[in-house]
N, C-alpha and C positions, 0 to 999 in steps of 0.2 A: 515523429520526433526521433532525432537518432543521436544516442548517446554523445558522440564526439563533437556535438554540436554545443555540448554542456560549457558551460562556464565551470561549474562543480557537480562530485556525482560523488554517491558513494553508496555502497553494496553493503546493506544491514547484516546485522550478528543476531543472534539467538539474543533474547531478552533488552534490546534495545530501543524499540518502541510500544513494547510489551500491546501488543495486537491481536481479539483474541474472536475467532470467529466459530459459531455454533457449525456442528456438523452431526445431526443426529442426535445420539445422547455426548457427544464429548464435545469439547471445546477448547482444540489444539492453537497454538502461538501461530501466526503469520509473520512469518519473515519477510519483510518489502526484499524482492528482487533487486531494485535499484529506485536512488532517489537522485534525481539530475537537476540542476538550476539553470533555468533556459532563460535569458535575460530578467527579466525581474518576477519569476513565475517557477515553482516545483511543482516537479513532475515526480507521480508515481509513475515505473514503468518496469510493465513486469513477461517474458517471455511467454506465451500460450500458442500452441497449436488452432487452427482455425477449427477445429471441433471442439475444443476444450473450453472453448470461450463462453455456451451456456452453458458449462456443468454448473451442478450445484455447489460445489467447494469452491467454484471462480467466483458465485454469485457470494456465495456465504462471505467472501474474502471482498471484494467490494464492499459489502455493507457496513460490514465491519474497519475498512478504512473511513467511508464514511462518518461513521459513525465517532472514530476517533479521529477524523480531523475536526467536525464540526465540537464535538466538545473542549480540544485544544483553539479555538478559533472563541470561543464562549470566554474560556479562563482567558485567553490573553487580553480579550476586552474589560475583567473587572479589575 
């Protein structure tokens, strides 16, 4: 996917999807890198080095979108 293909995108702020994924004993904020709308479909997308991609804080930080998208996908349906 490459950005400029977006119909819309935009690059989150500190406290705006309040995202918050375990790393050990702490449990720091995820700022979404970018959020693009590719015809009728959003996309997370987020910058990683090809080694970085299983660290644990990448994994920790997927889950944790998961995890808040599935629950906003829950509340929109009741």
């Amino acid at each position: 996917m490459a950005l400029r293909a977006a119909l819309k995108w935009l690059k989150s702020v500190k406290g705006q999807f309040q995202i918050y994924y375990k790393l050990g004993t702490e449990q720091p904020e995820y700022i979404l890198d970018f959020i693009a709308e590719i015809d009728s479909t959003m996309f997370i997308a987020g910058a990683k080095t090809r080694t970085d991609i299983s660290a644990q804080e990448v994994e920790a930080k997927v889950a944790a979108v998961v995890r808040a998208r599935l629950r906003l996908c829950c509340n929109l349906r009741k």
